[in-house]
PyMOL Python script that loads the backbone (N, CA, C, O; Angstrom):
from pymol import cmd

cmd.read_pdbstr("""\
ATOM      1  N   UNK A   1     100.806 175.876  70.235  1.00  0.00           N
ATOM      2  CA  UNK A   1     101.581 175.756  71.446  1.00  0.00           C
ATOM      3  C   UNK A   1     100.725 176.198  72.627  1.00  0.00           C
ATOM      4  O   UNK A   1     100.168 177.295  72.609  1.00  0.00           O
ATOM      5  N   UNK A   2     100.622 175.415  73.585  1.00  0.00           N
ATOM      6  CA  UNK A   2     100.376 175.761  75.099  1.00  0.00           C
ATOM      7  C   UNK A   2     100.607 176.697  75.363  1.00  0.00           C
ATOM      8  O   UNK A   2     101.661 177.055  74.837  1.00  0.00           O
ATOM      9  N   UNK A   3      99.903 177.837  76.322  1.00  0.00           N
ATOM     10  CA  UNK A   3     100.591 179.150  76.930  1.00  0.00           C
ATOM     11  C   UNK A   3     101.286 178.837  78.248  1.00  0.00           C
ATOM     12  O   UNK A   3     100.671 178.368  79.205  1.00  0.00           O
ATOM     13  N   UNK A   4     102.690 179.134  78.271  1.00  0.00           N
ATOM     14  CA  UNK A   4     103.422 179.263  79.720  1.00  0.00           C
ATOM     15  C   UNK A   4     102.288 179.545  80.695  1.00  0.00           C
ATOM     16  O   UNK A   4     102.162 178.700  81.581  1.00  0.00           O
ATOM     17  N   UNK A   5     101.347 180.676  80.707  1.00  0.00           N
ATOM     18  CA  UNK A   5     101.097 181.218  81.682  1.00  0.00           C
ATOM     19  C   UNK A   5     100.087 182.447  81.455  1.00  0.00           C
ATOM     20  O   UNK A   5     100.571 183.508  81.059  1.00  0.00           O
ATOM     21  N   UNK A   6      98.716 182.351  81.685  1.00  0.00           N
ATOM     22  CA  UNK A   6      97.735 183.116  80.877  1.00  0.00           C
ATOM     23  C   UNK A   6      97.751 184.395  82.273  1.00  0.00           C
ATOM     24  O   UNK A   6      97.571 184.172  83.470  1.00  0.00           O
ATOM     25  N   UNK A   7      97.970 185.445  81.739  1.00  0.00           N
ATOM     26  CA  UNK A   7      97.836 186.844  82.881  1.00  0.00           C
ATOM     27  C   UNK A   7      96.651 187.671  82.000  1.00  0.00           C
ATOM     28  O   UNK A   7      96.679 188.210  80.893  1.00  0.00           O
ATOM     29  N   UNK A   8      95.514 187.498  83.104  1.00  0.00           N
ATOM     30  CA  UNK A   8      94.616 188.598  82.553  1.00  0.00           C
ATOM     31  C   UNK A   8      94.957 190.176  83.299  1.00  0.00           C
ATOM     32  O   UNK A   8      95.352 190.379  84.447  1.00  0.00           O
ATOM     33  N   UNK A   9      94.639 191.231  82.158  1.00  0.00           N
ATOM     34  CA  UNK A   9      94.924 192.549  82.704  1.00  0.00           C
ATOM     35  C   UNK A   9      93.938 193.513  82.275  1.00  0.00           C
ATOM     36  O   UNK A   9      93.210 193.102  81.372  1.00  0.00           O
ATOM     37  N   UNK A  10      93.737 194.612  82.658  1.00  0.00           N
ATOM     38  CA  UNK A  10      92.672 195.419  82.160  1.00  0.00           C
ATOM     39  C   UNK A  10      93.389 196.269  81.094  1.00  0.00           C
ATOM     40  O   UNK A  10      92.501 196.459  80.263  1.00  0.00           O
ATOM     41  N   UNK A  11      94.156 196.695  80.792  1.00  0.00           N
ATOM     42  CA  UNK A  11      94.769 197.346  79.757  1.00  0.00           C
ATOM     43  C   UNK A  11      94.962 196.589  78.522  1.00  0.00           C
ATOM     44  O   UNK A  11      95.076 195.372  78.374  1.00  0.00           O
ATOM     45  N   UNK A  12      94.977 197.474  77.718  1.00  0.00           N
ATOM     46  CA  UNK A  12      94.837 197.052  76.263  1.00  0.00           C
ATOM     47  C   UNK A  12      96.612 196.612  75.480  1.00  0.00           C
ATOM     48  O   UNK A  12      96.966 195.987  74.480  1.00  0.00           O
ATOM     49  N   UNK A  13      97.323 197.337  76.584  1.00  0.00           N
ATOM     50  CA  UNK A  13      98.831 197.408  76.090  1.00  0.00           C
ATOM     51  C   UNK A  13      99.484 197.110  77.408  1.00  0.00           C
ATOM     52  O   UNK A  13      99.278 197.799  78.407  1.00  0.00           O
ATOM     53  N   UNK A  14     100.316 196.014  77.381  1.00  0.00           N
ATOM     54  CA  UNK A  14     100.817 195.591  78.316  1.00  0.00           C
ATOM     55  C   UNK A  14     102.646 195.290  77.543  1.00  0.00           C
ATOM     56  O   UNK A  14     102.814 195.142  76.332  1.00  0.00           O
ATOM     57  N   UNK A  15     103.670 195.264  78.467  1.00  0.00           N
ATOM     58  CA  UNK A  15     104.868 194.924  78.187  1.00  0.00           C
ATOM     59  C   UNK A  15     105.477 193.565  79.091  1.00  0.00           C
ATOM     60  O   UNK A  15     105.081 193.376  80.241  1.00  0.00           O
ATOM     61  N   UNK A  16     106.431 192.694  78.464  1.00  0.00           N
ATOM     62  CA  UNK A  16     106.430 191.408  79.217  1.00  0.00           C
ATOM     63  C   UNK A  16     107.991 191.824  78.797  1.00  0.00           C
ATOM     64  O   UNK A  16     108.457 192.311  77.767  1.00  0.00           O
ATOM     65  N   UNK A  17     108.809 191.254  80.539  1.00  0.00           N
ATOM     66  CA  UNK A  17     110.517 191.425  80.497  1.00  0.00           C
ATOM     67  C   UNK A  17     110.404 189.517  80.679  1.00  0.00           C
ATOM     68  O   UNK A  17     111.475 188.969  80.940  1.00  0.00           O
ATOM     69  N   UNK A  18     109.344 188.745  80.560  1.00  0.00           N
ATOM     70  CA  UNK A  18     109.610 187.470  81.540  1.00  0.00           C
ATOM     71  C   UNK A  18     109.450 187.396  82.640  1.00  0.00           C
ATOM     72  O   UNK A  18     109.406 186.211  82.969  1.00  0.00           O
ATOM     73  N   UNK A  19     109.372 187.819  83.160  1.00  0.00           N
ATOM     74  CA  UNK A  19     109.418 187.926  84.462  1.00  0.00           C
ATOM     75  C   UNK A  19     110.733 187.122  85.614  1.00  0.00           C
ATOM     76  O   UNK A  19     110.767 186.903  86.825  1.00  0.00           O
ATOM     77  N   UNK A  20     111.665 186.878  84.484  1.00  0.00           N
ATOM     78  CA  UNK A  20     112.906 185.911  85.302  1.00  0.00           C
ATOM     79  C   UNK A  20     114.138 186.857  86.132  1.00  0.00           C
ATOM     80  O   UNK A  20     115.176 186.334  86.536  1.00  0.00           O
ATOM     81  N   UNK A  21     113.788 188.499  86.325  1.00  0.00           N
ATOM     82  CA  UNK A  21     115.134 189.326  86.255  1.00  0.00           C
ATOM     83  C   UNK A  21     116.144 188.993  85.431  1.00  0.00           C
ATOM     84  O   UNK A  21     115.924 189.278  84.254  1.00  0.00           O
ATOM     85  N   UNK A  22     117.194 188.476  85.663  1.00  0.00           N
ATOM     86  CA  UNK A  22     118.309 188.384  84.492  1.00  0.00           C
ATOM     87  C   UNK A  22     118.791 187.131  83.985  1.00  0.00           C
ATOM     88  O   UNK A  22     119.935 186.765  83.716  1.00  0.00           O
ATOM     89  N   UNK A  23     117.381 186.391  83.890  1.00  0.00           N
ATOM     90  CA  UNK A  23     117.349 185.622  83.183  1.00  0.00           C
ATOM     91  C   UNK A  23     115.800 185.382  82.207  1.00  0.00           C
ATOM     92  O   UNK A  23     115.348 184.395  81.625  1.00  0.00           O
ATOM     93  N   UNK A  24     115.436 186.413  82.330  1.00  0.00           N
ATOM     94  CA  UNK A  24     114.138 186.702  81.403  1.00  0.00           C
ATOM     95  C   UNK A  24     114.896 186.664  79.979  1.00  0.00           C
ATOM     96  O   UNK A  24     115.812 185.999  79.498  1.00  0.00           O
ATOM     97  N   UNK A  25     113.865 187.949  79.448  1.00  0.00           N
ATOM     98  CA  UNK A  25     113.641 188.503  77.843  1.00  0.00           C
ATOM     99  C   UNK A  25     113.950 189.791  77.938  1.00  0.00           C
ATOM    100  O   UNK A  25     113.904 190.319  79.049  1.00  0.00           O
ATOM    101  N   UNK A  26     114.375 190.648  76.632  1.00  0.00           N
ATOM    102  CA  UNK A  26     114.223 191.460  76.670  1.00  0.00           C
ATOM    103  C   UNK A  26     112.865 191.939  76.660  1.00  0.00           C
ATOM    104  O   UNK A  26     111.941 191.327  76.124  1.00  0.00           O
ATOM    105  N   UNK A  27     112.756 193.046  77.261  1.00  0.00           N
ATOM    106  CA  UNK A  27     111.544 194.442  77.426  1.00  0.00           C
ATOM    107  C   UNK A  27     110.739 194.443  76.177  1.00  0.00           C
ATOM    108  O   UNK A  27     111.381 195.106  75.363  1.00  0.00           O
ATOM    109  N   UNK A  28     109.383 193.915  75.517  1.00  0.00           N
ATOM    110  CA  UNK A  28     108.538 194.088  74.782  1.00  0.00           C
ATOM    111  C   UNK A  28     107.117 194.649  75.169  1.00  0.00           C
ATOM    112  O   UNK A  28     106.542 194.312  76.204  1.00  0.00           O
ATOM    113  N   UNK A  29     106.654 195.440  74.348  1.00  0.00           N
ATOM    114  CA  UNK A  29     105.635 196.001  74.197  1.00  0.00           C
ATOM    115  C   UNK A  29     104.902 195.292  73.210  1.00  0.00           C
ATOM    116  O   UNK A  29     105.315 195.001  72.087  1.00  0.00           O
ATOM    117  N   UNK A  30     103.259 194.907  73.926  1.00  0.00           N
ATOM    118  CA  UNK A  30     102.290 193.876  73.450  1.00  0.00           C
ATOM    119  C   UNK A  30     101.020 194.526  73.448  1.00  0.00           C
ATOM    120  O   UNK A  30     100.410 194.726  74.499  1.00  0.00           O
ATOM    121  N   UNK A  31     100.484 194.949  72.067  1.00  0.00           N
ATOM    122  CA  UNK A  31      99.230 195.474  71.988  1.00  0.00           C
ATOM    123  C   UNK A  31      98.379 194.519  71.938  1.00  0.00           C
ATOM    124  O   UNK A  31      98.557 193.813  70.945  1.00  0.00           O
ATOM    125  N   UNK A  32      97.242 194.093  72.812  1.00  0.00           N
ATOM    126  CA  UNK A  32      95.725 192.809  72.950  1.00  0.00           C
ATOM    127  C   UNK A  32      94.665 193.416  72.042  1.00  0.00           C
ATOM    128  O   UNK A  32      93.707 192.701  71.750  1.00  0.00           O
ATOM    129  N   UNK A  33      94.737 194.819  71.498  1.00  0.00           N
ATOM    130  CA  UNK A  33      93.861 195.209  70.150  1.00  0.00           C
ATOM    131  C   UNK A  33      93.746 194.027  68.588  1.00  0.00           C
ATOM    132  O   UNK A  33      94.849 193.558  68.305  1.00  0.00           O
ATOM    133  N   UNK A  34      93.039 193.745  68.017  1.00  0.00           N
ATOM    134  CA  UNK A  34      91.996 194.528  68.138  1.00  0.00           C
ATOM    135  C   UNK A  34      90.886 192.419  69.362  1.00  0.00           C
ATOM    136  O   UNK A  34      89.812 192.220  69.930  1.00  0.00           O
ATOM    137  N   UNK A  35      92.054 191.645  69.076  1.00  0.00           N
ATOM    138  CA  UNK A  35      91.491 190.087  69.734  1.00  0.00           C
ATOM    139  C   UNK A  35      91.226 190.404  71.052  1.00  0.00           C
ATOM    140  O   UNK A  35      90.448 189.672  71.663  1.00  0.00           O
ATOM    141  N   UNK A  36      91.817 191.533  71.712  1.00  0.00           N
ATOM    142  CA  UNK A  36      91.914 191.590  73.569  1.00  0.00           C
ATOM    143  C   UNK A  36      92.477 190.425  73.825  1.00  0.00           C
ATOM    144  O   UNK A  36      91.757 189.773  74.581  1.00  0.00           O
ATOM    145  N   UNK A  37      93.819 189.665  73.414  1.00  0.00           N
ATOM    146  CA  UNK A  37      94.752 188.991  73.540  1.00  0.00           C
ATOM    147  C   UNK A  37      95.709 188.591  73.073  1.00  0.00           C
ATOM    148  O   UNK A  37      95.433 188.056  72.000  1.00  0.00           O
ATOM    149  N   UNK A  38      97.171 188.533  73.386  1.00  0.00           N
ATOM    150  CA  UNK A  38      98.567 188.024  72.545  1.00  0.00           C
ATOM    151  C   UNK A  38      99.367 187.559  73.140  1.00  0.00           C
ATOM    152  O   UNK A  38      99.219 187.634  74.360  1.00  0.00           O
ATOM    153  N   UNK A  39     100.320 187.012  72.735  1.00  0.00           N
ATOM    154  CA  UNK A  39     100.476 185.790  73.550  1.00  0.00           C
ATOM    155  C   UNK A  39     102.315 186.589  73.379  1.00  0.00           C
ATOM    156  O   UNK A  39     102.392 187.180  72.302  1.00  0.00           O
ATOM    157  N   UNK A  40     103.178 186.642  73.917  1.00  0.00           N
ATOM    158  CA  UNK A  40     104.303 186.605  73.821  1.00  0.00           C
ATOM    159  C   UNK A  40     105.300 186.370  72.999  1.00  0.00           C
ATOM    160  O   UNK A  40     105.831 185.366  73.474  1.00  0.00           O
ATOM    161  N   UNK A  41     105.839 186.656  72.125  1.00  0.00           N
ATOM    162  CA  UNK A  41     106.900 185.801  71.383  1.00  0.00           C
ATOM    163  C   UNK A  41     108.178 185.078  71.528  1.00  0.00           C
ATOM    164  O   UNK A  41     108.741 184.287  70.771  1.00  0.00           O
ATOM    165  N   UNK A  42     108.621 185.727  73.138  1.00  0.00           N
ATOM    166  CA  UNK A  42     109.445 184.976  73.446  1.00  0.00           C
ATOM    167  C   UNK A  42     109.289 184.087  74.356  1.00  0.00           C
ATOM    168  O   UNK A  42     109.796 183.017  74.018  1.00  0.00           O
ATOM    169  N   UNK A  43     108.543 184.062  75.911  1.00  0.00           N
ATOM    170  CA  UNK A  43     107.893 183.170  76.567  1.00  0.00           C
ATOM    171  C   UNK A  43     106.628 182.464  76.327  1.00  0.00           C
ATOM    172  O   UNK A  43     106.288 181.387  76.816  1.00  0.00           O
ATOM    173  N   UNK A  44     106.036 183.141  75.585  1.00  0.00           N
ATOM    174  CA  UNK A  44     105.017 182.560  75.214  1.00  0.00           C
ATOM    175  C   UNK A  44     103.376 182.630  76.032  1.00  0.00           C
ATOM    176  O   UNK A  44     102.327 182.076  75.702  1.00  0.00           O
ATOM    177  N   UNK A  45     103.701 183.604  77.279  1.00  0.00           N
ATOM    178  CA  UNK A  45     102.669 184.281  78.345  1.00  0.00           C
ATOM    179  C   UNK A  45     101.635 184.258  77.577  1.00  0.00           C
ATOM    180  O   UNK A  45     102.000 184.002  76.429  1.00  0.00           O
ATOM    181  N   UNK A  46     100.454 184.412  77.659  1.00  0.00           N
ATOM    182  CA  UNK A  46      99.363 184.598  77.068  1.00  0.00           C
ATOM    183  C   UNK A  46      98.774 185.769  77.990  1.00  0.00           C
ATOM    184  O   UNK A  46      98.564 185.655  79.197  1.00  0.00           O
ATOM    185  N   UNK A  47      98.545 186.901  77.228  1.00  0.00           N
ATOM    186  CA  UNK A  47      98.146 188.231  78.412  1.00  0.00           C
ATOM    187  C   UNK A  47      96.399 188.470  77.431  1.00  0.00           C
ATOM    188  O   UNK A  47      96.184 188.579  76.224  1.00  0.00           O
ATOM    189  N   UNK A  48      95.664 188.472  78.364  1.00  0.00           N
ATOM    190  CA  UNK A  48      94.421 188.525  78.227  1.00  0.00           C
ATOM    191  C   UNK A  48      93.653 189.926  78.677  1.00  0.00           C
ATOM    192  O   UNK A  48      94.018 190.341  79.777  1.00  0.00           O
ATOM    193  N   UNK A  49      92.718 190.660  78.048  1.00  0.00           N
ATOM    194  CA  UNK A  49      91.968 191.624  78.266  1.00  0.00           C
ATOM    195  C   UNK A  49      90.817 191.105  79.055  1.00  0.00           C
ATOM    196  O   UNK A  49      89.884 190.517  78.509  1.00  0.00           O
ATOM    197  N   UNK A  50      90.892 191.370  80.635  1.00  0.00           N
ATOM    198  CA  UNK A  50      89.791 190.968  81.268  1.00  0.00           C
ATOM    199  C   UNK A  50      87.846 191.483  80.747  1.00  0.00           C
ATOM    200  O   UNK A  50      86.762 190.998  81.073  1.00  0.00           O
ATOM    201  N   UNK A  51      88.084 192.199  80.189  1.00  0.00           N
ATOM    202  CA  UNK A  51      86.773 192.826  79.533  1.00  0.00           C
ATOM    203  C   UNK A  51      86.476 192.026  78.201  1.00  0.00           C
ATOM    204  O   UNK A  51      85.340 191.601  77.988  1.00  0.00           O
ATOM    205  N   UNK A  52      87.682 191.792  77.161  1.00  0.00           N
ATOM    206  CA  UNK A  52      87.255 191.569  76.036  1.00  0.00           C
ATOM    207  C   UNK A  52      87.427 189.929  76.253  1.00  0.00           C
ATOM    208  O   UNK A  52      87.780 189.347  75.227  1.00  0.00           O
ATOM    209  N   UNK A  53      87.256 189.189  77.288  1.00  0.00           N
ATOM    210  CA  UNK A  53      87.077 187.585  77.963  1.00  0.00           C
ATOM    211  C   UNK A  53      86.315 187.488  78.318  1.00  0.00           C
ATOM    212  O   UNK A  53      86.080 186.293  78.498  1.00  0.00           O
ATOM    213  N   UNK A  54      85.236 188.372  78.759  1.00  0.00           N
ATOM    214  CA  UNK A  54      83.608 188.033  79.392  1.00  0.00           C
ATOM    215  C   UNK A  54      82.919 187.330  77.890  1.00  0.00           C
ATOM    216  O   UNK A  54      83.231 187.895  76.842  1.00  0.00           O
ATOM    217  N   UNK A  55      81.885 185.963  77.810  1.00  0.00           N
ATOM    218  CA  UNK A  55      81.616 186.237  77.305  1.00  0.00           C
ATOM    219  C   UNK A  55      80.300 187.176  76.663  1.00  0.00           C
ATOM    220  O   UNK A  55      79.436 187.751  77.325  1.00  0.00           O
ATOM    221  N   UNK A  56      80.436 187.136  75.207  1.00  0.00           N
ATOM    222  CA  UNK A  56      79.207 187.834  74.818  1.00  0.00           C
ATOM    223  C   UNK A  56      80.003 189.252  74.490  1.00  0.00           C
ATOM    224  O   UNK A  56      79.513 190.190  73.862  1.00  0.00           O
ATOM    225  N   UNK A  57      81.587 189.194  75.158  1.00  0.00           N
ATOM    226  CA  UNK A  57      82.064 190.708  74.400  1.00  0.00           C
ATOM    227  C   UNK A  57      82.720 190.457  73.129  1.00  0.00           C
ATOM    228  O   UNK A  57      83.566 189.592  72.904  1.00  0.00           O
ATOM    229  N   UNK A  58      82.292 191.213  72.416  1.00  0.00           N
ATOM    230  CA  UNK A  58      83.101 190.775  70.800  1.00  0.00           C
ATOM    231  C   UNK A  58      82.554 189.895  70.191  1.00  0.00           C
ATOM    232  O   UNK A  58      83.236 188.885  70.014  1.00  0.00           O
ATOM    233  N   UNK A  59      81.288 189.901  69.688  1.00  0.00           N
ATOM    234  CA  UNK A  59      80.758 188.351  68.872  1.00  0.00           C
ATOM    235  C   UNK A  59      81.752 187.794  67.733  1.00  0.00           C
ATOM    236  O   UNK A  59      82.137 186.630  67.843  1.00  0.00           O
ATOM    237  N   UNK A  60      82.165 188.543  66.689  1.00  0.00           N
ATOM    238  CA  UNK A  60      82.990 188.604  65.943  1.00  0.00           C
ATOM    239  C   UNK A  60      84.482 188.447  66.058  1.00  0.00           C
ATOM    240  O   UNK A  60      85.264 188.416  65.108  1.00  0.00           O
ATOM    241  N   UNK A  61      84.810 188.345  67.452  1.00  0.00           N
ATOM    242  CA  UNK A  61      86.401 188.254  68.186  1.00  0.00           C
ATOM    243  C   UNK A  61      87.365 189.799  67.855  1.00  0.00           C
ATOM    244  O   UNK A  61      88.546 189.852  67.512  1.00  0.00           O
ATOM    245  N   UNK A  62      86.302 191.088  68.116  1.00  0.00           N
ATOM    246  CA  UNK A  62      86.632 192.304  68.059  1.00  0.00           C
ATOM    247  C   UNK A  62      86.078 192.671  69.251  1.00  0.00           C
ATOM    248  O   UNK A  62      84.868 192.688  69.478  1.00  0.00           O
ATOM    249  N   UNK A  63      87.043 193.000  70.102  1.00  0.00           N
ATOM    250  CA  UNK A  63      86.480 193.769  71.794  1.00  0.00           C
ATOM    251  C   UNK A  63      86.268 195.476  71.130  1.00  0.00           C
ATOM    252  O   UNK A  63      86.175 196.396  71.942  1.00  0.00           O
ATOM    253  N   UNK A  64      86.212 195.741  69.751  1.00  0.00           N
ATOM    254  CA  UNK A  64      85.354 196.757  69.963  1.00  0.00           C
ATOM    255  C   UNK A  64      86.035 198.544  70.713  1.00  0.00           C
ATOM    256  O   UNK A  64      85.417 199.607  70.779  1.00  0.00           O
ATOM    257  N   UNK A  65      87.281 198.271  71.100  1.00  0.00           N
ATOM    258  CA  UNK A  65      88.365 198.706  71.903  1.00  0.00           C
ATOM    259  C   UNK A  65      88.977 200.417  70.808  1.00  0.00           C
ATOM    260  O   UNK A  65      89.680 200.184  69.825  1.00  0.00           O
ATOM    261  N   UNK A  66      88.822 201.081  70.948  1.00  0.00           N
ATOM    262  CA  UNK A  66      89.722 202.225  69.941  1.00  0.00           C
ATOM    263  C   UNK A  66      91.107 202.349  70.172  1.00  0.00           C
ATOM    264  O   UNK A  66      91.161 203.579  70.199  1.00  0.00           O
ATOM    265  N   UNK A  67      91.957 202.076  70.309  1.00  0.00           N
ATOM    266  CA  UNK A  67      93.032 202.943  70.225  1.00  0.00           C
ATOM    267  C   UNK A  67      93.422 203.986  70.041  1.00  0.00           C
ATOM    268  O   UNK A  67      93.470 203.936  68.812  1.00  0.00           O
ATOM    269  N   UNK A  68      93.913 205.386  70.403  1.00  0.00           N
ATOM    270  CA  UNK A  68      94.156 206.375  69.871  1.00  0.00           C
ATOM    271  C   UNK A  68      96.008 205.891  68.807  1.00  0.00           C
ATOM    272  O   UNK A  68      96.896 205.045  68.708  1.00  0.00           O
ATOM    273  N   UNK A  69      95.310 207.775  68.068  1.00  0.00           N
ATOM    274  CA  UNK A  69      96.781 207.340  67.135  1.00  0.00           C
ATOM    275  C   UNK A  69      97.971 207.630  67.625  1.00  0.00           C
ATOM    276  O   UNK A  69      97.863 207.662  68.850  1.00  0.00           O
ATOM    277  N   UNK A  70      98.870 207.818  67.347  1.00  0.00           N
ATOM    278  CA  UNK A  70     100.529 208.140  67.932  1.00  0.00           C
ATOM    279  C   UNK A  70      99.721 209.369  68.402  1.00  0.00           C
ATOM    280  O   UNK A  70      99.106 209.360  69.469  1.00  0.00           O
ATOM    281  N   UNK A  71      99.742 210.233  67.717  1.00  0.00           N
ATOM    282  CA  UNK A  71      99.908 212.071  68.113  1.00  0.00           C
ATOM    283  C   UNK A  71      98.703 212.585  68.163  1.00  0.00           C
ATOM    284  O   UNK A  71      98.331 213.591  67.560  1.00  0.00           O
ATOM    285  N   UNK A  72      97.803 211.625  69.181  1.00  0.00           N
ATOM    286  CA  UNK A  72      96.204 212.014  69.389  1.00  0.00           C
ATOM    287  C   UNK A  72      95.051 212.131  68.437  1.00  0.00           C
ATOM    288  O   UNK A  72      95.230 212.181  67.220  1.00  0.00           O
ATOM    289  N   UNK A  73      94.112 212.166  68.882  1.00  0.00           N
ATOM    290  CA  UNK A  73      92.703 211.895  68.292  1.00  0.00           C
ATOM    291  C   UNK A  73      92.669 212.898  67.440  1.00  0.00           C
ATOM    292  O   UNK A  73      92.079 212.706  66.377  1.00  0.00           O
ATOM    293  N   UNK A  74      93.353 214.333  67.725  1.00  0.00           N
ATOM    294  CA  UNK A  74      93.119 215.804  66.811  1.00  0.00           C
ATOM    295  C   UNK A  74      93.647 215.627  66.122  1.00  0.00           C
ATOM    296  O   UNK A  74      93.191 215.983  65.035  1.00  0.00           O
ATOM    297  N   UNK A  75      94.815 215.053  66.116  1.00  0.00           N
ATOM    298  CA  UNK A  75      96.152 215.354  65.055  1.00  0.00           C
ATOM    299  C   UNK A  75      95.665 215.154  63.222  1.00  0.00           C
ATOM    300  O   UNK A  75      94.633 214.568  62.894  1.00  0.00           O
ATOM    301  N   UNK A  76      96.213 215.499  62.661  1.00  0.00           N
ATOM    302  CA  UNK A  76      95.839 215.755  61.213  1.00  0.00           C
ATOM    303  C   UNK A  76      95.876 214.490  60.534  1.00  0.00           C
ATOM    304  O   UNK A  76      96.752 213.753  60.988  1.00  0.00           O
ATOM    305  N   UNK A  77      95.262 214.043  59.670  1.00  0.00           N
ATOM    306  CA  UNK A  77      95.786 212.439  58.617  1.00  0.00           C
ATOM    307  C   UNK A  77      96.260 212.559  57.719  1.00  0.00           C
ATOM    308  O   UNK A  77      95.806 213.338  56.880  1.00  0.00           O
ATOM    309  N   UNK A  78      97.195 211.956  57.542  1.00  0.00           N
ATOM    310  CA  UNK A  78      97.797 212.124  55.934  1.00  0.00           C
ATOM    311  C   UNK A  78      96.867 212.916  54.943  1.00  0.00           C
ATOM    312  O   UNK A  78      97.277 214.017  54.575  1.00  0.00           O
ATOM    313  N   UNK A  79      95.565 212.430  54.439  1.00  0.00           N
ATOM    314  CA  UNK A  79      94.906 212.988  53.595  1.00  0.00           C
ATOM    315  C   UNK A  79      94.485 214.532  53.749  1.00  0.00           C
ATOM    316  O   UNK A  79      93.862 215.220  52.941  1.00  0.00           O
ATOM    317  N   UNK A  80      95.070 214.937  55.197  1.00  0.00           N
ATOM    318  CA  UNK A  80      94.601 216.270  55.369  1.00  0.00           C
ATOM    319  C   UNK A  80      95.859 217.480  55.243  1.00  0.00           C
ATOM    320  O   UNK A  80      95.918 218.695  55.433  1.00  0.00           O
ATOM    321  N   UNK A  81      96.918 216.282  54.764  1.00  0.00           N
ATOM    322  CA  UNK A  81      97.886 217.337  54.859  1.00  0.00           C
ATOM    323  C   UNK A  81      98.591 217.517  53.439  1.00  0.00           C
ATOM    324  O   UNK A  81      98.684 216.728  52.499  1.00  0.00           O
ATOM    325  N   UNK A  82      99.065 218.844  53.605  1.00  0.00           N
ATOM    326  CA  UNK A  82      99.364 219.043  52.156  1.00  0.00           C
ATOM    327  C   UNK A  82     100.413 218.194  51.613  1.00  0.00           C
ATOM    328  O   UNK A  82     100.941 217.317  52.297  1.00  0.00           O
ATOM    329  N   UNK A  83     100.805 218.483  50.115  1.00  0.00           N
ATOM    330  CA  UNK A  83     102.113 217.292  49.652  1.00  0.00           C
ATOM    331  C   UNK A  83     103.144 218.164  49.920  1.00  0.00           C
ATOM    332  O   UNK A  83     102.987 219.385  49.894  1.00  0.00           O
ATOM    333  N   UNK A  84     104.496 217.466  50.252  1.00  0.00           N
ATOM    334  CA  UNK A  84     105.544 218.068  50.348  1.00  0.00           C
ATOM    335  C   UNK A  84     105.937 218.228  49.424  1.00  0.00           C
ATOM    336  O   UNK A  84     105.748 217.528  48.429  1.00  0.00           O
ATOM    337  N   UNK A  85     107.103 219.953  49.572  1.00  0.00           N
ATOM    338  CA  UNK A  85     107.505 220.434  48.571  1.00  0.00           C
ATOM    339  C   UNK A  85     108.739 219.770  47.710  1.00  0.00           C
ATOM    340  O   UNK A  85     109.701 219.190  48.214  1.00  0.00           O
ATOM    341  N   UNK A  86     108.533 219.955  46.446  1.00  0.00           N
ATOM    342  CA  UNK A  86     109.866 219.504  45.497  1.00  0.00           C
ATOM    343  C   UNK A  86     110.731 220.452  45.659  1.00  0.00           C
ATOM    344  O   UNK A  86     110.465 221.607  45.327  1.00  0.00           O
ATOM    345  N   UNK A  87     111.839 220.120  46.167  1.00  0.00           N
ATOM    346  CA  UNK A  87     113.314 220.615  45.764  1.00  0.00           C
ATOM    347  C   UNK A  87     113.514 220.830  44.310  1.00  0.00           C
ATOM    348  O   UNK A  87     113.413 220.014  43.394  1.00  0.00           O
ATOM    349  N   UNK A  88     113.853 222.233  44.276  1.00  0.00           N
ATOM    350  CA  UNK A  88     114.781 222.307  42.366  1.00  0.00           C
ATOM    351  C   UNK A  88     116.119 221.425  41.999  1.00  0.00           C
ATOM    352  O   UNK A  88     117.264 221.722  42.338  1.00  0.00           O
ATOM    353  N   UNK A  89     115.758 220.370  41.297  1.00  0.00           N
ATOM    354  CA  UNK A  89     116.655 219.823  41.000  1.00  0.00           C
ATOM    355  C   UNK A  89     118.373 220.500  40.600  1.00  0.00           C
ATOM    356  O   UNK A  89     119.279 219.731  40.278  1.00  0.00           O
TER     357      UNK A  89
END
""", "prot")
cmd.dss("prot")
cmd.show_as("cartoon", "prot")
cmd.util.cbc("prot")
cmd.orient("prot")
C-alpha cells in the first residue's frame, strides 16, 4: 500500500492521533527502531527517521539507534535477579 503521507522526524518514537481532530484515530505510540521507519496502522502515515534516511546510514537497514529499557540503562535484568519465593503450599 501507498503511504497517505510520509512525515520525517528526528525522534525515534513518535505518536500519530491522524491528524483529523475528531475525526482522526485513536492516540498511538510508534517506535521507527530498529528500520528508522513505520508506517501507521490506521492511516497509514509513513513517519520516517530523518538520520536513519540519509543514505549510507544503516547498510544492513539497522540505523544502529539504542533504545533504553523501560526502567533505565542501570536497572537490573532478569538474569540478575534472584528467583521468586515459593509460597508453602
Amino acid at each position: 500500500m501507498v503511504p497517505f503521507e510520509t512525515v520525517e522526524i528526528d525522534e525515534m518514537v513518535t505518536a500519530c492521533s491522524g491528524s483529523g481532530g475528531a475525526l482522526g484515530h485513536p492516540r498511538v505510540f510508534l517506535n521507527l527502531a530498529p528500520a528508522g521507519q513505520v508506517e501507521c496502522p490506521y492511516c497509514s502515515r509513513l513517519f520516517v527517521n530523518r538520520a536513519a534516511a540519509r543514505p549510507g546510514a544503516g547498510e544492513e537497514g539497522y540505523s544502529g539507534v539504542a533504545t533504553p529499557g523501560a526502567h533505565g540503562a542501570d536497572a537490573a535484568r532478569d538474569e540478575d535477579r534472584p528467583p521468586p519465593r515459593q509460597s508453602p503450599a
